[in-house]
C-alpha positions in Angstrom: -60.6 1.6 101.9 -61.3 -1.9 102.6 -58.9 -4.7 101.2 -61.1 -7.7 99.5 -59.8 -10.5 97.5 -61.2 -12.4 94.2 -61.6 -15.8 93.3 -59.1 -15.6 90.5 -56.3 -15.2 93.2 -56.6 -18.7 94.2 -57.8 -19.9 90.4 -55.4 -23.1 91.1 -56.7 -24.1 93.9 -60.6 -23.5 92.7 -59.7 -25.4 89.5 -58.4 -28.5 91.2 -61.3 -29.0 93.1 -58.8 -28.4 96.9 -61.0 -25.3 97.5 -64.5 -25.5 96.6 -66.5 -22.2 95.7 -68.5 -22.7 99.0 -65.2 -22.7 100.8 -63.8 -19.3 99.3 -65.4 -17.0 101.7 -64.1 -19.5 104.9 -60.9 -19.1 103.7 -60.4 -15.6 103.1 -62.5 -14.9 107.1 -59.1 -16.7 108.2 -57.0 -13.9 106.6 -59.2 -11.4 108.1 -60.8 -10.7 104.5 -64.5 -10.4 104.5 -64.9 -8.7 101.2 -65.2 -11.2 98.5 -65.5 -10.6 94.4 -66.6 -14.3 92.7 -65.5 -14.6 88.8 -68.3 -16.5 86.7 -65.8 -18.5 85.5 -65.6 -20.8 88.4 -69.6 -21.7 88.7 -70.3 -24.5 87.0 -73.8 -22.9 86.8 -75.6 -19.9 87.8 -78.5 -21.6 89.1 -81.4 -19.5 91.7 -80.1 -22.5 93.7 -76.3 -22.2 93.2 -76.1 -18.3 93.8 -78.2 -18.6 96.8 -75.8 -21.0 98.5 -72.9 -19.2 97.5 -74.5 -16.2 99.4 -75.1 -18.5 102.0 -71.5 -19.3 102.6 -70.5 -16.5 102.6 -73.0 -14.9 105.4 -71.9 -17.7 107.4 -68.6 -17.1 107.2 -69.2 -13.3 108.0 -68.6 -11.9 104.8 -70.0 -10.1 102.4 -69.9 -10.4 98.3 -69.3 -6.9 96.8 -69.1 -8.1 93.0 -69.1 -10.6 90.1 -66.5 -10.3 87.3 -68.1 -11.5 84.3 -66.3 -12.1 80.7 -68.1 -10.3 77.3 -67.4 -8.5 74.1 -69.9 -5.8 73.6 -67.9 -4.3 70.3 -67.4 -6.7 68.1 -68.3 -6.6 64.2 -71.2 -9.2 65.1 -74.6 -7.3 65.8 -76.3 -9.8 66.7 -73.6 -11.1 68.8 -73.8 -7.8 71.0 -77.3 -7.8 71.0 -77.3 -11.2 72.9 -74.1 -10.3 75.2 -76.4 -7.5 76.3 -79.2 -9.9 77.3 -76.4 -12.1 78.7 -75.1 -9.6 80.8 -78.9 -8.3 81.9 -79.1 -11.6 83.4 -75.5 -11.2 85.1 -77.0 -8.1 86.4 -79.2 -9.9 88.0 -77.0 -13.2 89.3 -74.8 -10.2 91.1 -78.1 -8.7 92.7 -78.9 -12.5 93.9 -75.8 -12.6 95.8 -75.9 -9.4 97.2 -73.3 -8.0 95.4 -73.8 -4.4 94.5 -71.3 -4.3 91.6 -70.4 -6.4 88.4 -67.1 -6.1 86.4 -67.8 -6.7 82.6 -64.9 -7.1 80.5 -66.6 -4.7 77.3 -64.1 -7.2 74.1 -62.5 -5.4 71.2 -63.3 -5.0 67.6 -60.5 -7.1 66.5 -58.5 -3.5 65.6 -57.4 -1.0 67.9 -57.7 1.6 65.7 -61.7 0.8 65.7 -61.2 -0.1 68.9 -61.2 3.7 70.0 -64.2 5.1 67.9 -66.4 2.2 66.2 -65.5 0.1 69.5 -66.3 2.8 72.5 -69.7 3.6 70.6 -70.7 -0.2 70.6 -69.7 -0.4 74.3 -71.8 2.7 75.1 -75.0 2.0 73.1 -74.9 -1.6 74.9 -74.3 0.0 78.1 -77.3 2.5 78.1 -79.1 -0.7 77.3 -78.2 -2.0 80.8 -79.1 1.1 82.4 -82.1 0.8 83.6 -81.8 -2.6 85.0 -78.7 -1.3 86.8 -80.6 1.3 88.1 -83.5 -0.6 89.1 -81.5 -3.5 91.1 -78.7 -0.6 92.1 -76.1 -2.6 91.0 -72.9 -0.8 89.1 -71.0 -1.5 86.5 -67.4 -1.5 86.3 -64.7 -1.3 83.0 -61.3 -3.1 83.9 -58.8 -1.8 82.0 -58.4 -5.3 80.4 -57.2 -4.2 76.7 -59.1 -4.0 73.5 -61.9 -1.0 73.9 -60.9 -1.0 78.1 -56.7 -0.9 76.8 -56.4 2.6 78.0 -57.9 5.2 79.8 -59.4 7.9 77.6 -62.1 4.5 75.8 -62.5 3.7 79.3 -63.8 7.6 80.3 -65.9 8.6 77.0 -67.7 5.1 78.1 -68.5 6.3 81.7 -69.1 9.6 80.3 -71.0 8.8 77.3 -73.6 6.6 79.8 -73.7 7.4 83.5 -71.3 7.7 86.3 -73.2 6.8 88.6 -73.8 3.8 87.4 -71.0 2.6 85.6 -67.5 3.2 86.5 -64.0 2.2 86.4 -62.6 -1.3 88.0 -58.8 0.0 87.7 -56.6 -2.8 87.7 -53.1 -1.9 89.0 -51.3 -4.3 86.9 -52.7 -4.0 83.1 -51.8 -0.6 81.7 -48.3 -1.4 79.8 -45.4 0.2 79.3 -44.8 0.9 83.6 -43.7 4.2 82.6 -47.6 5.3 81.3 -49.3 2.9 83.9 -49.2 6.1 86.9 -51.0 8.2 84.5 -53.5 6.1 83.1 -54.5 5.3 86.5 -54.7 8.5 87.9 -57.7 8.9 85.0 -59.7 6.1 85.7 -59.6 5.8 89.7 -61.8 9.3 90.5 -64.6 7.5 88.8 -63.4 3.6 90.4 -66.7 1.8 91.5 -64.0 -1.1 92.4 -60.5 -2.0 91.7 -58.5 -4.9 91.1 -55.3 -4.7 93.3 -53.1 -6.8 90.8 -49.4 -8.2 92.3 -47.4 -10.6 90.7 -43.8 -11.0 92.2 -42.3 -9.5 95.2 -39.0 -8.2 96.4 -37.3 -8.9 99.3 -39.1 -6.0 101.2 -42.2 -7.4 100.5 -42.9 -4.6 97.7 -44.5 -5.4 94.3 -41.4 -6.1 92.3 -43.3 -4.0 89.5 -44.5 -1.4 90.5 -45.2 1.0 93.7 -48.5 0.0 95.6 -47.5 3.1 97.9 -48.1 5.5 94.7 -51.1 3.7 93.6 -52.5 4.0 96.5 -51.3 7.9 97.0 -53.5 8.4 94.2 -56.8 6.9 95.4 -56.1 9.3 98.5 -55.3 11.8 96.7 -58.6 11.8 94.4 -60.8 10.8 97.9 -62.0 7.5 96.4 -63.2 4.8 98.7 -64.1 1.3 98.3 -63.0 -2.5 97.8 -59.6 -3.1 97.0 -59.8 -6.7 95.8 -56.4 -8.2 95.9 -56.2 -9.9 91.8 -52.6 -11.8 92.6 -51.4 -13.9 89.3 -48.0 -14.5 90.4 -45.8 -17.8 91.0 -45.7 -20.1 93.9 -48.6 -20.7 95.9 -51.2 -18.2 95.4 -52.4 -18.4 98.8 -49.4 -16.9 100.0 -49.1 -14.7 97.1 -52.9 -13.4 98.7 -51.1 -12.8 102.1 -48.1 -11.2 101.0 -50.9 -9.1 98.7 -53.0 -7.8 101.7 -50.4 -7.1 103.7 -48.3 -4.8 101.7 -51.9 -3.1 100.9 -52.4 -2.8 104.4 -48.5 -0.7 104.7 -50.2 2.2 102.7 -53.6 2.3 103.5 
């Protein structure tokens, strides 16, 4: 597996103008990361002319972008509203095929219950999805589910989606961090990684061994083995302290198990 990093890691940074979004991919060559995932939130547009030099600066700096995380809400009570966040996200499709990146994570909202969330929501999410299909298809970019609550809160949504559309096509983006209470999190990720088309390698604190103070990235990791999945492992960290750092001590303890 490869380790990758996002630009939410270093979202201060981004946000206070210190590291520009041209800079990103220079940064993380220093680290020895060349895999990069770029959030939308950070472009101030998505522009032909603003993709293209993000691709740019990242070629030069030897790396390559493997996906854009994009924000949505494909169930919600609002028709119309999910009619346009499936053009929307059409034209996502195509800003991650402009920077080369050959995935897109979008986050698939709630119906403001969780009860609907698991029928009413998971049939929205897959009627909008077989929408995106053929476009997805056609530029060979995938789509990814982060378990990221609402419809994506647990793994059984998160399957009859990939199920109900095709898994070829769109897959899992299991984040290690998101599935709550620590004692279900093991099992809910041992659903959704066999059908991971990217992941989201979330860290927070760390002990004095270096370890996620959290959970065990040696287990999580045991399980990608164990189910012969391969890919990006983007490093997600939203801990304390300077996130930087928080990146380093992210790769590295990825790098102990892989």
């Amino acid at each position: 597996m490869i380790i990758g990093n996002c630009t939410y890691s270093v979202r201060d940074y981004l946000r206070s103008g210190e590291m520009s979004l041209l800079d990103f991919a220079a940064y993380n060559a220093g680290i020895g990361i060349t895999a990069l995932e770029y959030n939308d939130m950070f472009f101030e547009d998505l522009s032909d002319e603003t993709l293209a030099a993000v691709r740019k600066s990242a070629e030069a700096a030897g790396c390559s972008i493997v996906c854009l995380t994009c924000g949505g809400n494909l169930a919600s009570d609002d028709a119309d509203a999910n009619s346009a966040q499936v053009e929307l996200f059409k034209e996502h499709l195509q800003n991650a095929h402009d920077l080369g990146a050959h995935a897109v994570r979008f986050n698939i909202g709630a119906t403001g219950d969780e009860e609907l969330d698991l029928t009413v929501g998971v049939e929205r999410v897959i009627d909008g999805f077989n929408q995106l299909l053929p476009m997805a298809r056609e530029l060979d970019v995938k789509i990814t589910i982060e378990n990221h609550g609402g419809v994506s809160k647990w793994a059984d949504p998160i399957l009859q989606i990939i199920l109900g559309t095709d898994p070829d096509y769109i897959g899992s983006c299991p984040d290690f961090g998101n599935f709550k209470p620590i004692e279900r999190r093991y099992i809910e990720l041992a659903k959704v990684i066999p059908f991971a088309h990217h992941s989201h390698a979330k860290t927070h604190e760390f002990d004095e061994n270096g370890e996620d103070a959290e959970y065990s990235m040696e287990r999580v990791l045991a399980i990608y083995q164990a189910a012969g999945v391969d890919g990006v492992l983007a490093i997600e960290f939203e801990g304390s302290g300077d996130q930087k750092v928080g990146v380093v001590k992210t790769r590295d303890l990825i790098a102990r198990y892989l």
